[in-house]
C-alpha positions as CSV (number, residue, x, y, z in Angstrom):
1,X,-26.5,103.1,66.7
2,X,-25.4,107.0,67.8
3,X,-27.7,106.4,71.0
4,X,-25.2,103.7,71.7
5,X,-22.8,106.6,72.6
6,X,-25.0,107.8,75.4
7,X,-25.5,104.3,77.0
8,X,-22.1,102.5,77.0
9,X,-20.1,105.7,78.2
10,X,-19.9,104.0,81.6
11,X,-18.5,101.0,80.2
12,X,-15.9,100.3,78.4
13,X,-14.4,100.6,74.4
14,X,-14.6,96.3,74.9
15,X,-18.4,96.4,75.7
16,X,-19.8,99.0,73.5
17,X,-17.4,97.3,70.5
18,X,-19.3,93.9,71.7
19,X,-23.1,95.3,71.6
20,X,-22.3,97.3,68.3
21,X,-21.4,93.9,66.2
22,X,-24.9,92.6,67.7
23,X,-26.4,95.1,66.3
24,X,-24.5,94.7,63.1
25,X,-25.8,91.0,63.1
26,X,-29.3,92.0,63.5
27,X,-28.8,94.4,60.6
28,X,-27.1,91.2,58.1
29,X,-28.6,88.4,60.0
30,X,-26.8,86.3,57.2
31,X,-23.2,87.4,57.8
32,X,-21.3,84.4,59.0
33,X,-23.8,82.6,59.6
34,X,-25.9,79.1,59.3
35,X,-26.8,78.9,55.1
36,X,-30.4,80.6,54.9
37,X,-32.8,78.9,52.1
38,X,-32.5,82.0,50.2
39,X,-29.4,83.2,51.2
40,X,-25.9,82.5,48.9
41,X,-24.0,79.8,49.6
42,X,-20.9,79.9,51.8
43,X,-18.3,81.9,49.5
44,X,-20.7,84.1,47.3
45,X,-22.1,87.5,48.6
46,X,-25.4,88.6,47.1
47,X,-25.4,92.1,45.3
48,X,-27.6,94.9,45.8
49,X,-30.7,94.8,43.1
50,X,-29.9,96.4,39.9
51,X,-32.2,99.1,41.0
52,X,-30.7,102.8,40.6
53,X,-32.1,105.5,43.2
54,X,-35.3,105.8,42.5
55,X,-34.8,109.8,42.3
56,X,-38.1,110.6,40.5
57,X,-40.0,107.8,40.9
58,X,-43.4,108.0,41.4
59,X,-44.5,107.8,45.2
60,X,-40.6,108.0,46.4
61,X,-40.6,112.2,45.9
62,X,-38.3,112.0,49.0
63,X,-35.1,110.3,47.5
64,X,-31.7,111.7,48.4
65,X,-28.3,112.1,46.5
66,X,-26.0,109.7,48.2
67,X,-27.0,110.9,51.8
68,X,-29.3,108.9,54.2
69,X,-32.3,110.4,55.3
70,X,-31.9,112.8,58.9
71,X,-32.2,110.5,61.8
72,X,-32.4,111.6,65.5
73,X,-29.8,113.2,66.7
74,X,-27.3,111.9,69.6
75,X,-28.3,112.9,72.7
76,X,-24.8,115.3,74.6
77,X,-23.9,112.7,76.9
78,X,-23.3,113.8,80.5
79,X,-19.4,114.3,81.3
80,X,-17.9,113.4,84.3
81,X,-14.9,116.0,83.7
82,X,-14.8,119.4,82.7
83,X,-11.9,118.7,81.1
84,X,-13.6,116.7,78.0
85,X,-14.3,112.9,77.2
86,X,-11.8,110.1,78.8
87,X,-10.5,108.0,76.2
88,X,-12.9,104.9,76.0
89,X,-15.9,107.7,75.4
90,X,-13.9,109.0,72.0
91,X,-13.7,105.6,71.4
92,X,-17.1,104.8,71.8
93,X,-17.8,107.9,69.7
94,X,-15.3,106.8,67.0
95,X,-16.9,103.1,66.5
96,X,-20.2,104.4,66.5
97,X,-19.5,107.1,64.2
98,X,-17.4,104.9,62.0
99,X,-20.2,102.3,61.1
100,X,-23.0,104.7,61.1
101,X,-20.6,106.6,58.0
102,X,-20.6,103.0,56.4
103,X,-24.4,102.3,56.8
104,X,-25.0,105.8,55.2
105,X,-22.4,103.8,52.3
106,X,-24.9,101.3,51.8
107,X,-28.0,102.7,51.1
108,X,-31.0,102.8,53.7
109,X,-32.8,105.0,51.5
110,X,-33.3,102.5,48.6
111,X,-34.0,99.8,51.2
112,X,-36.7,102.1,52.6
113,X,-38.3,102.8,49.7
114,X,-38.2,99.0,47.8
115,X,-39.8,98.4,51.4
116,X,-42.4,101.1,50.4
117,X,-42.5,99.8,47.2
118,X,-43.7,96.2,48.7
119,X,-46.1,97.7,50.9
120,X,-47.9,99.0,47.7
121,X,-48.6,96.3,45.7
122,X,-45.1,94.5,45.6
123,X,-44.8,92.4,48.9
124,X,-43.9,89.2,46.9
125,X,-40.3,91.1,46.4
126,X,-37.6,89.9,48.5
127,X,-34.8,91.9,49.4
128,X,-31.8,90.8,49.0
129,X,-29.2,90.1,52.1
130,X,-26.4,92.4,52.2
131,X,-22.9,90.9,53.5
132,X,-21.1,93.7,55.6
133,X,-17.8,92.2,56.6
134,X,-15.4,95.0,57.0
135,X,-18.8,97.3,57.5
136,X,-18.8,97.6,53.7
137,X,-19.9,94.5,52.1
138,X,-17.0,93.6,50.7
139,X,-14.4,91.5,52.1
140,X,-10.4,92.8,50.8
141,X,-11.6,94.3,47.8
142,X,-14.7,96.5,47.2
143,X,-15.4,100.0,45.2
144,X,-12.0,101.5,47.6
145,X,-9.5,99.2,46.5
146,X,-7.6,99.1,43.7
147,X,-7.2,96.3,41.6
148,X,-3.6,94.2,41.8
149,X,-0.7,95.2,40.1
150,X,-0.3,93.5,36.6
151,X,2.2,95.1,33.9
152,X,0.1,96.7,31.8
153,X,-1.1,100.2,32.2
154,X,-4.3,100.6,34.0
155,X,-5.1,104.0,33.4
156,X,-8.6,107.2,33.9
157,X,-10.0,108.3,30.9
158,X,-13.5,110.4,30.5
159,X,-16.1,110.8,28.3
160,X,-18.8,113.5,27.8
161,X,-21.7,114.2,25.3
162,X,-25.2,115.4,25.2
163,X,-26.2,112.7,27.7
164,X,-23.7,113.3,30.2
165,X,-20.3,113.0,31.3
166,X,-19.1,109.3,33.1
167,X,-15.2,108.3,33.6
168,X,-14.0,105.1,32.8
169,X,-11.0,102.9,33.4
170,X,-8.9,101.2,30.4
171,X,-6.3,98.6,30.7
172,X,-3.9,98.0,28.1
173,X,-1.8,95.0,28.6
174,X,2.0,95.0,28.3
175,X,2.4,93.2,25.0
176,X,0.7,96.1,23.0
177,X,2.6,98.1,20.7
178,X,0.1,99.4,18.5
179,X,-1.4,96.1,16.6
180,X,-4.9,95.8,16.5
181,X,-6.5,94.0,19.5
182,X,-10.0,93.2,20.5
183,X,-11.9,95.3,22.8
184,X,-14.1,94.0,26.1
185,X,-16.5,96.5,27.3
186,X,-16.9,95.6,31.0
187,X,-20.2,97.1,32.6
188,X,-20.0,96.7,36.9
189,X,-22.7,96.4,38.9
190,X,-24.6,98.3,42.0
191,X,-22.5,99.6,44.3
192,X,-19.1,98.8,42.3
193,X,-16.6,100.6,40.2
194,X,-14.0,99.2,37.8
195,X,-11.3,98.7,40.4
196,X,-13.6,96.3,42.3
197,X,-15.1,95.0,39.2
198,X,-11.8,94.4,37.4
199,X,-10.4,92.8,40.9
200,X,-13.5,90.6,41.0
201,X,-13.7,89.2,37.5
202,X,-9.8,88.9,36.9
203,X,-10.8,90.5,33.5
204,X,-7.2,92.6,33.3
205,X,-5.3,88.9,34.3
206,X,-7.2,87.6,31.1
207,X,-6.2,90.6,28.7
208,X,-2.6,89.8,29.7
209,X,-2.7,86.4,28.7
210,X,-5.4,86.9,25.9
211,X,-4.1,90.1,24.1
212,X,-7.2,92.3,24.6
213,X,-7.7,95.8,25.8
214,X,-10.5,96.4,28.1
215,X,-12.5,99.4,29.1
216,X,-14.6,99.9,32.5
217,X,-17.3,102.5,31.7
218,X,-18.0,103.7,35.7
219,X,-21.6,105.0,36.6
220,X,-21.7,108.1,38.5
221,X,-23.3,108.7,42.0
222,X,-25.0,112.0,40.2
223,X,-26.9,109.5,37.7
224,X,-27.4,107.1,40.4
225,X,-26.6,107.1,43.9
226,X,-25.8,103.1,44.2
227,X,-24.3,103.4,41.2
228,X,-26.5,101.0,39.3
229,X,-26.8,101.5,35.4
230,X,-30.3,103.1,34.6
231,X,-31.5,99.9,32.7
232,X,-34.9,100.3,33.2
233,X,-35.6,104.3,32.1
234,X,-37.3,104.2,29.1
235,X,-34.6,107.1,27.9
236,X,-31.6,104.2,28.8
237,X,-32.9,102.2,26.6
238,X,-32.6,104.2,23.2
239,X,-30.2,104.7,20.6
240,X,-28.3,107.6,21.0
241,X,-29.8,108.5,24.6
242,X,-29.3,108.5,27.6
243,X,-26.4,105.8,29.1
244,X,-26.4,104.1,26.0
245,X,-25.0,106.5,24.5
246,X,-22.7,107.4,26.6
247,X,-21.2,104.1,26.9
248,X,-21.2,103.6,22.6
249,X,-19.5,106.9,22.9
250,X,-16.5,105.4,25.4
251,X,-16.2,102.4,23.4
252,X,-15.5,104.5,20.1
253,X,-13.5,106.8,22.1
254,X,-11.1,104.0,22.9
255,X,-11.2,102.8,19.5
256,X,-10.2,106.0,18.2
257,X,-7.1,106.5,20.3
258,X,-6.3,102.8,20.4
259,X,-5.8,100.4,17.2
260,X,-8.9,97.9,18.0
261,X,-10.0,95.2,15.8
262,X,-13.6,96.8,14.9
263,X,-14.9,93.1,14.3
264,X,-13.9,92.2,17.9
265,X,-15.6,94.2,19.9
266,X,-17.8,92.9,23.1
267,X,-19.7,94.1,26.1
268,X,-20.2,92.3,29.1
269,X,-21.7,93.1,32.9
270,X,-23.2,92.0,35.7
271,X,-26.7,92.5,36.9
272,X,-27.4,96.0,36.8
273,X,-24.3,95.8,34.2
274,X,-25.7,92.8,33.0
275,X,-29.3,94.2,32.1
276,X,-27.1,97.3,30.3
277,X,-25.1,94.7,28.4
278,X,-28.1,93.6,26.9
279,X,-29.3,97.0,25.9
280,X,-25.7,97.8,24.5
281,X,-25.5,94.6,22.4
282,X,-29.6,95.2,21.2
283,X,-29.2,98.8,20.1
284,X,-25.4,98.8,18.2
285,X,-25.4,95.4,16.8
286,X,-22.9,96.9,14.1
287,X,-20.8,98.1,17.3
288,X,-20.6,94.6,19.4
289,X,-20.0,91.4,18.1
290,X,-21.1,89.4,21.4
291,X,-22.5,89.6,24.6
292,X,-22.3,88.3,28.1
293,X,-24.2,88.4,30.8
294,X,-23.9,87.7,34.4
295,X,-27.2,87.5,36.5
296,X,-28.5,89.9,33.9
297,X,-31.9,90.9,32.1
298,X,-33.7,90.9,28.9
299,X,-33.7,93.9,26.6
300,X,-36.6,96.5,27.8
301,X,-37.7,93.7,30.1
302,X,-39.0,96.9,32.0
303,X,-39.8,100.9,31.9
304,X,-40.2,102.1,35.2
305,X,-39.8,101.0,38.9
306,X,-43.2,98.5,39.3
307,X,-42.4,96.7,35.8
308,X,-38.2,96.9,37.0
309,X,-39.4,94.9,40.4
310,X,-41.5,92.4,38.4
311,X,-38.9,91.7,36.1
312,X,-36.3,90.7,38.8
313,X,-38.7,88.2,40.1
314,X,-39.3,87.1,36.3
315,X,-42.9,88.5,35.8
316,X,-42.0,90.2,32.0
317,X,-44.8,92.6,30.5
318,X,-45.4,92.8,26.7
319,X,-42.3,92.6,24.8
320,X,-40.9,95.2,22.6
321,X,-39.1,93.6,19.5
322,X,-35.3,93.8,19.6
323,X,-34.8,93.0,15.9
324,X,-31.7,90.7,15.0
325,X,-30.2,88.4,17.6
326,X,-27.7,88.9,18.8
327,X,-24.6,86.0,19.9
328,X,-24.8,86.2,23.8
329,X,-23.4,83.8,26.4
330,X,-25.6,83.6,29.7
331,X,-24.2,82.8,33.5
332,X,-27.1,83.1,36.2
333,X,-27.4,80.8,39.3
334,X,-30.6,79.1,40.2
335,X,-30.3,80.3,43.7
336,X,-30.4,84.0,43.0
337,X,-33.1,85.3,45.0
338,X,-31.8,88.8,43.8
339,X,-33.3,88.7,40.0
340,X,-34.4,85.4,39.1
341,X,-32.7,82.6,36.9
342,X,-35.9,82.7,34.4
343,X,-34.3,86.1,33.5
344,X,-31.3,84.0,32.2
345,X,-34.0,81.7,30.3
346,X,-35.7,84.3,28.6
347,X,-31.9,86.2,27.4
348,X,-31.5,83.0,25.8
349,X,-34.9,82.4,23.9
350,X,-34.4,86.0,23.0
351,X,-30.8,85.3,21.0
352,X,-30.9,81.5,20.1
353,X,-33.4,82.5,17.4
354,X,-32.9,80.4,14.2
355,X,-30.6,77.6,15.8
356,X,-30.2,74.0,14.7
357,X,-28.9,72.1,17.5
358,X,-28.6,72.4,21.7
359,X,-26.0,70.9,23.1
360,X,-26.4,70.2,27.1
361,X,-23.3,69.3,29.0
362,X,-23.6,68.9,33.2
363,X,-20.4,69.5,34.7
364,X,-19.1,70.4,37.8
365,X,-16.0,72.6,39.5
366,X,-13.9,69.9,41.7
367,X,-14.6,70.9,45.2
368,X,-17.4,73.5,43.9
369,X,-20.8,74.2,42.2
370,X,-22.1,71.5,39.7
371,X,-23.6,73.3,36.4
372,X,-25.5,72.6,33.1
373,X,-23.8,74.3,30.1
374,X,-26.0,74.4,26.7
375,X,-24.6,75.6,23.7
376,X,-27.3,76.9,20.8
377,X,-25.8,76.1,17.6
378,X,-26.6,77.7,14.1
379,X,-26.6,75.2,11.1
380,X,-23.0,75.5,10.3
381,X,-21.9,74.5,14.1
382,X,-20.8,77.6,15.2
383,X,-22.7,78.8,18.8
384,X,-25.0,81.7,19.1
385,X,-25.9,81.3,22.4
386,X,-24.3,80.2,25.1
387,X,-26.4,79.5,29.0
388,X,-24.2,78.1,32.2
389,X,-26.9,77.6,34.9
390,X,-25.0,77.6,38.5
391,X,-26.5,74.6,40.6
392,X,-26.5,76.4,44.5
393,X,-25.3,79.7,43.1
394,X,-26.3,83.0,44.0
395,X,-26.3,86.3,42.5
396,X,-22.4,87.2,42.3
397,X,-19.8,86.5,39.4
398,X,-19.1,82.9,39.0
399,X,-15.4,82.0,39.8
400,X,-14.3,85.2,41.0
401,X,-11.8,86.7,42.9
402,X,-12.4,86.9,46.7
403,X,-10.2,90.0,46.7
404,X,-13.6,91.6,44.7
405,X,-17.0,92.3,45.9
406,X,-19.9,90.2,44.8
407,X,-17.8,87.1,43.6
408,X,-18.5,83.2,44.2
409,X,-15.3,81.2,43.3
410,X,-16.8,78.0,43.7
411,X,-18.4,78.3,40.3
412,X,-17.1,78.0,36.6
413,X,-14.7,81.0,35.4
414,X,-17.6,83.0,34.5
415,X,-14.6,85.4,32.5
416,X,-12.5,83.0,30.6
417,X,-15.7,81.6,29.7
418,X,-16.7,84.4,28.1
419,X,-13.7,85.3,26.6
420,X,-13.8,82.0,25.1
421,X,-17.2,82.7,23.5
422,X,-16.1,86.1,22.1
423,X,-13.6,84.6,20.1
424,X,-15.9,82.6,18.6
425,X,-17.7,85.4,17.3
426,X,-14.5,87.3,14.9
């Protein structure tokens, strides 16, 4: 788009504004426009994959930290005054300059290289469509704005060991004094951070009304330059390595400083988060009492980028055994072209070992998505697992907050849900 500059000098801030949102449409041919079969329906934006940067990788040696790869270079455009640029020429400069800062945002370099990764044995993959409006992808919220004033305290905290250092975000509600509470470990996904993701899910509005503390572990651009959770490294997926151990380590940090009810402690996330969820829950069962995952995947459903590409399309390798099971409650929908709604399926077979009854209740939101709810059930009636299947829903958090990124409030409240579940689970 920097050649623009060049070509519309001659005419005009209205024009070059005009041909720069084409070329914005080219880029998200879905933005505002006619329903695509595998695009989200109206009111849900699709996330980026749960894939980190592929730093490392083999065949992708040319990743970047967070910077898009050189491109050519404007071309000085010829001035028609000594004395400098007339006004509508800065502007054309600004415009252009502005969205080509906020492509660099959203990551050409891992859409380049999971377009690489097709062309070598992967071409079944479908990217996912990303939604620009506001040239970010997120529409009066995002990963810049902070989540809505509530009267508790919403407040930076950091944590550091032998793995690494990540911040995270705590919010205390207002009627704490110093009783034990429960504890919800919220795990965003690509391209978030907890402002958005608290925004998003309404997750601090709950703790008000619910008397709970939770915590927003934040991935850092250093570990990840989308800011996906590593779920698929093979060191991620240890006890006491890697980001699980980092993440264990916030959650007892919080504890620590904090009176917490150690029997009512959860982890939830979405996609990326989601898949990280799972790991959490799978390697401290003595840690988290429940699980939830949103548009998520099964523990060490993969170990490196080929088997991390299969699994989002639901092609699982051999599985490793994840010893007890673990009480988890599942929201995918079966339009999520972004990992697919077998994923949900298989989290589900995975933790409804030993059940006695399933319970399926259809349902559906007035004026929104229609759903199939069914509870797994031990012997004694209490549920172990939990799977709300979306009918028309794409990958983003069911019943959301528009004010958040990658949120579809048409569906069930995907949060209250789960806090329901949790306290199932004391």
């Amino acid at each position: 788009m920097r050649a623009a500059t060049k070509t519309l000098m001659g005419q005009g801030p209205k024009s070059a504004t005009s041909v720069i949102q084409e070329a914005l449409k080219v880029l998200t041919p879905h933005k505002g426009g006619a329903a695509q079969p595998t695009a989200a329906p109206s009111g849900a934006r699709e996330i980026t994959p749960p894939m980190p940067s592929l730093n490392g990788a083999q065949g992708f040696s040319q990743a970047r930290a967070g910077t898009a790869p050189p491109g050519p270079q404007p071309q000085p455009a010829s001035q028609p005054h000594a004395a400098g640029p007339s006004n509508h020429e800065q502007y054309v400069k600004n415009v252009v300059q502005d969205a080509t800062d906020a492509f660099h945002k959203l990551m050409p370099d891992l859409l380049a290289k999971l377009d690489r990764a097709g062309a070598n044995g992967h071409a079944a993959f479908k990217m996912p469509h990303f939604d620009i409006p506001g040239m970010n992808g997120m529409q009066d919220g995002g990963a810049s704005t902070p989540a809505e004033a509530l009267p508790g305290k919403f407040t930076d905290g950091s944590f550091t060991n032998a793995a690494g250092t990540r911040t995270y975000k705590l919010y205390v509600p207002s009627s704490y004094t110093g009783q034990a509470m429960p504890l919800v470990v919220m795990l965003h996904g690509c391209t978030q951070d907890p402002d958005d993701f608290a925004t998003g899910t309404q997750m601090n509005v709950l703790a008000e009304e619910m008397q709970c503390l939770v915590v927003y572990p934040a991935q850092s651009m250093q570990a990840n330059s989308s800011r996906c959770w590593n779920w698929f490294n093979a060191v991620d997926q240890q006890r006491g390595q890697g980001e699980p151990s980092i993440i264990a380590g916030i959650t007892e940090a919080v504890m620590h400083n904090h009176a917490v009810d150690a029997s009512q402690v959860y982890v939830a996330g979405l996609s990326a988060g989601g898949a990280m969820a799972t790991i959490m829950g799978t390697l401290y069962p003595e840690l988290y009492a429940a699980v939830g995952v949103h548009s998520g995947l099964p523990f060490a459903s993969a170990h490196d980028l080929p088997s991390a590409l299969a699994a989002m399309k639901g092609n699982f390798g051999p599985q490793r055994a994840s010893g007890k099971s673990i009480p988890i409650i599942v929201f995918h929908g079966d339009k999520d072209t972004t990992v697919h709604p077998v994923n949900g399926d298989e989290l589900i077979k995975r933790g409804a070992h030993n059940v006695m009854q399933e319970i399926i209740e259809p349902g559906r939101v007035p004026d929104g998505h229609a759903y199939t709810r069914t509870v797994h059930q031990t012997v004694n009636g209490t549920p172990q697992a939990e799977q709300w299947l979306i009918h028309g829903a794409g990958h983003a958090w069911s019943g959301g907050s528009a004010r958040g990124s990658y949120t579809d409030g048409k569906g069930p409240d995907a949060s209250r849900e789960m806090m329901r579940f949790f306290q199932t689970k004391r």
